[in-house]
N, C-alpha and C positions, 0 to 999 in steps of 0.2 A: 372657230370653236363649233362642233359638232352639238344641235341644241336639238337638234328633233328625238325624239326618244325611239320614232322607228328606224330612224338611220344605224345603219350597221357598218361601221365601216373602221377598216383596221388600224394597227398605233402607228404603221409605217406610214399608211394615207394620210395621217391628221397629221404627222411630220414631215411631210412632204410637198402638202398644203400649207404648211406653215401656219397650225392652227390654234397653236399655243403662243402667247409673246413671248417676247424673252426675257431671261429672270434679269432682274434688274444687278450693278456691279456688283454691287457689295453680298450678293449670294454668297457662301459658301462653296469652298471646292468639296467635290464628290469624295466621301470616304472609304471609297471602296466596298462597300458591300451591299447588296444584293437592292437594286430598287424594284417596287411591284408597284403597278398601277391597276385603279379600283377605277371602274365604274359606276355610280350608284344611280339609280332612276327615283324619283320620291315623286309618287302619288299622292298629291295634296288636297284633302279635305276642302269642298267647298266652303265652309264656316273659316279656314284658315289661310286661305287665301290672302294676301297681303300682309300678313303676318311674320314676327319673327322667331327663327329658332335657332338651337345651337347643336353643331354637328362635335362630338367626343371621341378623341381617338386616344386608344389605353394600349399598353404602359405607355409611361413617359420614356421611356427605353427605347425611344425613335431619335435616331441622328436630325433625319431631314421628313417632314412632311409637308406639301404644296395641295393645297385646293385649288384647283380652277373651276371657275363658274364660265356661265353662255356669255356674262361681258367682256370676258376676258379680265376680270380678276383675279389676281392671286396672295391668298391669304399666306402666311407663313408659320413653321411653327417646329420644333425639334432642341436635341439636346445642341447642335452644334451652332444653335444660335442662342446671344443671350436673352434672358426671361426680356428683357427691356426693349429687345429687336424685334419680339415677335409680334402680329397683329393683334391675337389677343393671346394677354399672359392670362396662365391657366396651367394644372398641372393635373393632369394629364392636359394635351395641348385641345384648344377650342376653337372652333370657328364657324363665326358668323354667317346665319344664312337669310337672305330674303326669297320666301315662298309667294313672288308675284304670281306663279301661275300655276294650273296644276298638275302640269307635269314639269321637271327640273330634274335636266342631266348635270351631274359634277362628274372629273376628274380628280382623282387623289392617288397621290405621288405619293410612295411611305418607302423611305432608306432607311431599315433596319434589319442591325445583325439577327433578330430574333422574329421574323415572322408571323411566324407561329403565334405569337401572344399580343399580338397588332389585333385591337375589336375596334369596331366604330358604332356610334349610336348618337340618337338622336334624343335631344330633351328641349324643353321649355326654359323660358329666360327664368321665369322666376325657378324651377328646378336647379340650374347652372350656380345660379346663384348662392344656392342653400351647398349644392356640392363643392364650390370655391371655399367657403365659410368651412362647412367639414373639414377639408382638406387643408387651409389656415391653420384649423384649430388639431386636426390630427400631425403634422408637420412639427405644430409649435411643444406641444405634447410629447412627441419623441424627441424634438432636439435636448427641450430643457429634461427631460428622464437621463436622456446619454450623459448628458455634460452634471447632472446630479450623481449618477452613478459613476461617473468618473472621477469626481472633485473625493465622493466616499473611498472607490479604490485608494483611491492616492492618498487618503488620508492615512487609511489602515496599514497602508504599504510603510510609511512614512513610519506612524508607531511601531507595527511590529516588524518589520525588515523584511518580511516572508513573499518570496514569488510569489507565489499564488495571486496576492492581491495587484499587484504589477500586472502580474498577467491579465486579471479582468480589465484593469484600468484599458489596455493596448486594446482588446478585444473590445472595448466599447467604442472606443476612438476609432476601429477599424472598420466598426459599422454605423461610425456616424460619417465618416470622411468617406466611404461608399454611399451611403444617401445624397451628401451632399453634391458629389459629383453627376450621380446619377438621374438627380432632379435638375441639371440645371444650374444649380448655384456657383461651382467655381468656375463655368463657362462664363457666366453673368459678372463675377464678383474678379475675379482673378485674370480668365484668357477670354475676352470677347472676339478678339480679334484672332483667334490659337484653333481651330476647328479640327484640326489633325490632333492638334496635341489633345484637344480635350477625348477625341477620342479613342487613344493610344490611352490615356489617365483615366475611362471610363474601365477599362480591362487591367490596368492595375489597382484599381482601387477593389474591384471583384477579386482577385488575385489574390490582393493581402488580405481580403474578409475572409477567402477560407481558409488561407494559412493559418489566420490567428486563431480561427472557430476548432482547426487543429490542435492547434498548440495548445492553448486553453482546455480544450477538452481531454487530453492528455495530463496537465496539471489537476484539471477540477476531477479527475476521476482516478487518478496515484497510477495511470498505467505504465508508470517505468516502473512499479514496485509489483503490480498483479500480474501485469501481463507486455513482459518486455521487450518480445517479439511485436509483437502488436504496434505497443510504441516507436519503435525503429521503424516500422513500416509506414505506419501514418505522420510521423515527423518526414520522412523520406518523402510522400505524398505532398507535403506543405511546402517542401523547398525547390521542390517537383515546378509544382503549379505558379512558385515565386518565378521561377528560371523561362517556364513557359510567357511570362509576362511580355518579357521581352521580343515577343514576337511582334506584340501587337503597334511595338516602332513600325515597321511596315505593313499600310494600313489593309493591305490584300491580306493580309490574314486575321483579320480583326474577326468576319464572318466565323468561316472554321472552327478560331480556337473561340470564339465563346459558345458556341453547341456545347464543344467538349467541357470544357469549365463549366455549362451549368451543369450537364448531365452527372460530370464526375463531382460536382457540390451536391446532386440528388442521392450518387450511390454513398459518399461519405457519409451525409447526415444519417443517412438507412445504416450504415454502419455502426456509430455513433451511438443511436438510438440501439440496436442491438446491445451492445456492449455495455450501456446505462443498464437496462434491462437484467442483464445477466448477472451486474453487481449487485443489484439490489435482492435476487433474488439469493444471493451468494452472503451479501453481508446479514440483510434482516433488520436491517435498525435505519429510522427515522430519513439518516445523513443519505445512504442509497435511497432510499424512497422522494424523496428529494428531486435529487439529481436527475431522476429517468423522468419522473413528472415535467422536469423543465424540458427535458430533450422532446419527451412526447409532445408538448404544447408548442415548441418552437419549428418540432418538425411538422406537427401538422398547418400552423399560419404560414412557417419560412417557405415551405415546399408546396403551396399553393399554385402560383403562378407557374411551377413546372409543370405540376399535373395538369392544369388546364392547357397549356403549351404541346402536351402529349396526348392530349383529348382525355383522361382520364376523368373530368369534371368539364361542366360547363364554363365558359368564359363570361366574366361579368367585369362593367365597367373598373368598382376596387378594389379587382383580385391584385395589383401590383402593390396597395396598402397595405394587404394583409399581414405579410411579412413583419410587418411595421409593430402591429399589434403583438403578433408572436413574440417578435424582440422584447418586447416592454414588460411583457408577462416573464420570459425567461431570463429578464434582468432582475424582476423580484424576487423571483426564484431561487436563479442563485447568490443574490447578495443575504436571502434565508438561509440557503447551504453554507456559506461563508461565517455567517453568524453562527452556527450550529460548531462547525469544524471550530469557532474562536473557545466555542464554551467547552466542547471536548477537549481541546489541547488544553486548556487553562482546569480541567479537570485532572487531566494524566497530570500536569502538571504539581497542581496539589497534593495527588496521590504519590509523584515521585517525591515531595518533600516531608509529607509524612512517613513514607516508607526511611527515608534518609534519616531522622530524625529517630524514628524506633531505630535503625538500625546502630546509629550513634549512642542512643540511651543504651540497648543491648551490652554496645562494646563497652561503655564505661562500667556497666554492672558488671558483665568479666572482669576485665581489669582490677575490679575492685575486688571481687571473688580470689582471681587468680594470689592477690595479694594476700588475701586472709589466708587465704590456703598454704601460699608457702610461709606467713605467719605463725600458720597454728602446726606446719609440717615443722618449723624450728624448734616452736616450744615443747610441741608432745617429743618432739628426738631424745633430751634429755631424761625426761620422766621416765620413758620406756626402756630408754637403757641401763637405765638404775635399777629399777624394777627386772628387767634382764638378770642384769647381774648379782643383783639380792639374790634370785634364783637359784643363780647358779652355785655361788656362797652356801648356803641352806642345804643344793645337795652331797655338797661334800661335807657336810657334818656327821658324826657318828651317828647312826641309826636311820639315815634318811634313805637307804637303800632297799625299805620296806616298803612293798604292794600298794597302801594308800597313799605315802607319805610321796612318793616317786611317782603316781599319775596325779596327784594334785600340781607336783610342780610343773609337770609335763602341761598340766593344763594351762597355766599361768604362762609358761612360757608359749605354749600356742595363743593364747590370745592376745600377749606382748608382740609377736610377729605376724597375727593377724592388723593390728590394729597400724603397726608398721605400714603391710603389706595397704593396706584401705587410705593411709593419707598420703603414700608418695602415688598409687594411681589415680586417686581424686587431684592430684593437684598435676601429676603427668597427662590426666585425660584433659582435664581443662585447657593446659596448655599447645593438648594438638588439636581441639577443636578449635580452639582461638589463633592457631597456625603462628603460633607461636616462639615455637620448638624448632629448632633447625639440629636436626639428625648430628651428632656426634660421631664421624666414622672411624672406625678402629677396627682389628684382627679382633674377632670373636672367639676367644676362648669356650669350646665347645663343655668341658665336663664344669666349670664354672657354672654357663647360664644353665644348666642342664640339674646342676644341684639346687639352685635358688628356684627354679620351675617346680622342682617334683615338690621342696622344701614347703612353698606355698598352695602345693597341691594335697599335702599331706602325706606325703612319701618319703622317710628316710632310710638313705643307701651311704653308704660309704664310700668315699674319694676314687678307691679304686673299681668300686660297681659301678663307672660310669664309661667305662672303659673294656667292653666286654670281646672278648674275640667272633662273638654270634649276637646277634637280637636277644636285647633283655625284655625279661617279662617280670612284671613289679605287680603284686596285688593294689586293687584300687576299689573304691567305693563308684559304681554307676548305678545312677536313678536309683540311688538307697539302697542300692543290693550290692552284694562281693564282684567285682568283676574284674579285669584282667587291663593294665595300661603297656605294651611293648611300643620298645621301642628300634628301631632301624636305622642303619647307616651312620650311626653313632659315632661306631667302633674306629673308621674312619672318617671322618666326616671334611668336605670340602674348607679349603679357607674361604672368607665371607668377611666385607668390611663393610659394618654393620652398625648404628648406637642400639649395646645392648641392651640399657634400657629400656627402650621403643618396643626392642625384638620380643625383651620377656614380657611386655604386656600384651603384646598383639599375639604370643601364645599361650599366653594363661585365659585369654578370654576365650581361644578356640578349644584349649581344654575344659573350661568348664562349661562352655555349651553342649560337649562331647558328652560330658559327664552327668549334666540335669537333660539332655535329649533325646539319649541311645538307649537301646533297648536296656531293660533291665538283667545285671550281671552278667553284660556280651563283654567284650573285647575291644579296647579302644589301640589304632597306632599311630605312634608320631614317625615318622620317617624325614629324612634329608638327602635328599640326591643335587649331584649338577650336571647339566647338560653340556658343560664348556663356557657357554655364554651368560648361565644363569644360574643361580642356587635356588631351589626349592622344597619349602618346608609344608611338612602337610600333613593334617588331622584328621583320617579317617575313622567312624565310627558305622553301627550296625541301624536302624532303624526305617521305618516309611520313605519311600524313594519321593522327590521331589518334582512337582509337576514344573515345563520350562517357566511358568509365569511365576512361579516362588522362584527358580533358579534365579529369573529378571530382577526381583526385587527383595532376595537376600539379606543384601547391604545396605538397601534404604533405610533409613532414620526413623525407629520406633516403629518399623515393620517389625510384624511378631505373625507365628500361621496361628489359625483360628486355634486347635489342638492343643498350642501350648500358652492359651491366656493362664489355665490355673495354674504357671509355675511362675517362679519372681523371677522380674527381668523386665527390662525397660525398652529393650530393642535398641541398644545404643554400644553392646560389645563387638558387633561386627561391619559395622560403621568407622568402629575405632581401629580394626583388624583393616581394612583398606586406607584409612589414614597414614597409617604406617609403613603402609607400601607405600603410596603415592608419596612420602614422606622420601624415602630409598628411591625413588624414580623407578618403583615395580607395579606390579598388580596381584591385585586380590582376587580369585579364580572360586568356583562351586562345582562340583558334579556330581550327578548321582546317577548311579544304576541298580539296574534292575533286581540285582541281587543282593538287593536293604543293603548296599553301603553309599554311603555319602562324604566324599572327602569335599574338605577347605584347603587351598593353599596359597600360600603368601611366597612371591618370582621375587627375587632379588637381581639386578643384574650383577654382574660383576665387575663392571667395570664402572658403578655407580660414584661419582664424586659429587 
């Protein structure tokens, strides 16, 4: 052994002098990857002189490290020996030094895949001590946290059935069974005598930590629902990095693939954290705010020991803990998130039971409406037909053909068939907004629905004026003035199998919007064309052209335009005018141009069953 500290002389010369003894049987086989040897010189303090200290080498992320001293001792110490094998257990690994004098050359041997994050330093026994105790007590701290938060996973998994918490459960267990290998312990506990294997098992156990940190993150943040590209790609990423696992059976590529795996755990997490970020700015509420907090905290403790490994930070003896910490903070974190997401669902969930619940009350108040209604549509039929026909009795009497006597009855009978007219569509409107009604299809008798329309409109024509060889034009009341009701395509008019009772209410509601909306004393027309495939009825009148966002919402329910609040009307006639298409398997149509007309029209198809 080379002990003078001016001596210079190369690693092939001290091998070739045979300067090193030989490692004793039971060493370890070489794991293939990369060994560096350290020279150190320590300049010893005369006060320190015979004194002892402890030499620290960090991470514990070393396979193989060998101390040799000027006696030719050699200390031992690495993952691929168990805690129980080495000279002194310690984690990160320790070794003993006696400063007889004051200069002291060591050799150190260090086999690890990771270089780069290999530090060594020196401390005091009582120092060593307090950092063994630390590291006891930081150790015993994460394991009982993983296995608490795991026993809760499983708990919650257990009651409510839901992935998610399965999934934290695996992802805790992924980063506890990567600690454990990683320190040591199932080299010690499980393979002492396995040094390949354990370090083939050091590179899967890294492997399935970022898979799951994958996976998980994926669940804990809904990216198959926001962003499912995303998700394909980073599950893709996970099963990527499982498959690469298997490399590390041959131990020549142990080196290589764990650069890439950590670097590509550095660009993930940096991904990761973006994507948290970007939710929270997206959602605004508590549950995203959450989530990025744990990523930020996790990524900046987890990603510690890369930065320092790429020089970005200095290297300190427990940068390889840090991680540790991170974890424990971003297990509380998200088992906070966890609890949030239980008290939301269990919120929607309340809300969808009371929504159920109104909407159940709702039905039963129809239903029971619906009932009165055709109740009181039974009883008032009789009365009003008696009354009808008293009427009619009265005007054939002698002298009933006189001026007052003949518009009193006139009145009596308009409001016998108004009052008709008002309870069969209170109790027809009820039953299609309650979807009730299933369309009646039949041949539509054109001068039929065509007399019961004008009849309730106020228009009486005779059987054969309904029947014109040209477009009839009928005097009509609009917006309280005289105006003009024609009508088109009549004369012929398409066959159409139709329930005509649907038909005449979904146009009496269009004529009388025509009639309270149009300009005063214009011109209102109804027309009927077919195109072959379809019948179309439609109610044009003269008034304010319609901007597209009235065209948009028309037909909404208790939409009314500002202009016509001071007229009566509930916004509920042309709601019921698209009911009755949708009713047909048609649709309810709006246009308006420029030159104040606006027609409504209700497609029938034709070959509607």
């Amino acid at each position: 052994m080379a002990t003078d500290p001016g001596e210079h002389r190369s690693l092939d010369d001290l091998l070739q002098a045979h300067a090193f003894q030989e490692q004793p049987n039971d060493q370890r086989a070489n794991n293939h990857v990369p060994v560096h040897w350290l020279r150190i010189d320590l300049q010893v303090p005369q006060e320190l002189i015979g004194s002892t200290a402890w030499m620290q080498v960090s991470p514990a992320v070393i396979w193989e490290a060998h101390l040799h001293e000027a006696d030719g001792t050699v200390q031992r110490a690495g993952l691929s020996l168990p805690l129980n094998q080495q000279t002194h257990q310690g984690l990160p690994a320790h070794f003993k030094l006696r400063l007889s004098t004051s200069q002291v050359r060591l050799y150190l041997k260090i086999s690890s895949a990771l270089p780069e994050l290999t530090q060594v330093s020196l401390t005091s026994e009582r120092e060593m001590k307090l950092d063994l105790r630390q590291d006891a007590l930081l150790q015993g701290l994460f394991g009982g946290a993983s296995v608490l938060m795991v026993m809760l996973a499983l708990i919650n998994w257990l009651t409510t059935r839901q992935p998610i918490h399965r999934g934290f459960a695996t992802y805790i267990a992924s980063f506890f069974l990567c600690n454990m290998i990683l320190n040591g312990y199932v080299t010690t506990w499980l393979l002492p005598n396995s040094p390949r294997l354990s370090a083939s098992l050091a590179v899967v156990g890294f492997t399935l930590l970022m898979a799951q940190t994958i996976l998980f993150s994926i669940q804990i943040m809904e990216l198959h629902q926001r962003l499912p590209r995303l998700a394909t790609l980073l599950k893709g990423a996970a099963y990527l990095s499982l498959a690469m696992s298997v490399l590390s059976l041959e131990l020549t590529w142990i080196s290589p693939l764990s650069r890439v795996l950590w670097m590509a755990h550095l660009l993930i997490g940096l991904l990761l954290l973006g994507v948290s970020l970007q939710q929270a700015l997206a959602l605004r509420n508590s549950l995203g705010w959450v989530v990025f907090a744990s990523y930020l905290l996790f990524t900046v403790f987890e990603k510690t020991p890369l930065l320092s490994m790429i020089g970005l930070i200095p290297m300190y003896p427990g940068v390889v803990d840090v991680p540790k910490i991170g974890l424990l903070i971003q297990l509380l974190l998200t088992h906070l998130q966890l609890v949030l997401r239980l008290q939301n669902q269990q919120r929607l969930k309340d809300q969808a039971d009371a929504a159920r619940l109104e909407t159940q009350h709702e039905r039963d108040q129809r239903q029971g409406l619906l009932q009165f209604l055709g109740m009181f549509g039974h009883e008032v039929r009789t009365p009003l037909a008696i009354i009808d026909a008293t009427t009619q009795s009265l005007e054939m009497l002698p002298g009933a053909d006189g001026p007052e006597t003949l518009h009193r009855h006139q009145r009596i009978r308009a409001a016998v068939e108004r009052l008709t007219r008002l309870s069969h569509e209170a109790l027809s409107r009820e039953r299609l907004e309650a979807c009730s009604w299933t369309p009646e299809l039949r041949p539509v008798h054109w001068p039929y629905l065509l007399k019961s329309i004008l009849l309730l409109q106020g228009v009486r024509v005779s059987h054969g004026g309904l029947n014109p060889q040209s477009s009839l034009s009928l005097p009509w009341s609009v917006s309280g003035t005289e105006g003009r009701l024609e009508l088109h395509g009549f004369d012929d008019p398409p066959s159409l199998l139709a329930d005509v009772n649907m038909l005449q209410i979904a146009i009496n509601n269009l004529l009388d919007n025509a009639r309270k909306y149009a300009d005063p004393g214009s011109t209102v027309t109804m027309s009927v064309t077919s195109s072959g495939s379809d019948v179309r009825l439609q109610v044009c009148s003269q008034g304010p052209a319609l901007s597209a966002e009235e065209r948009d919402r028309m037909f909404d329910k208790y939409w009314r335009r500002d202009e016509h609040r001071n007229v009566a009307g509930a916004g509920l006639g042309l709601p019921l005018v698209r009911q009755v298409a949708r009713a047909h398997k048609g649709m309810a149509e709006v246009s308006s141009q420029h030159n104040r007309w606006t027609c409504f029209s209700i497609v029938f198809p034709t070959n509607a069953s």
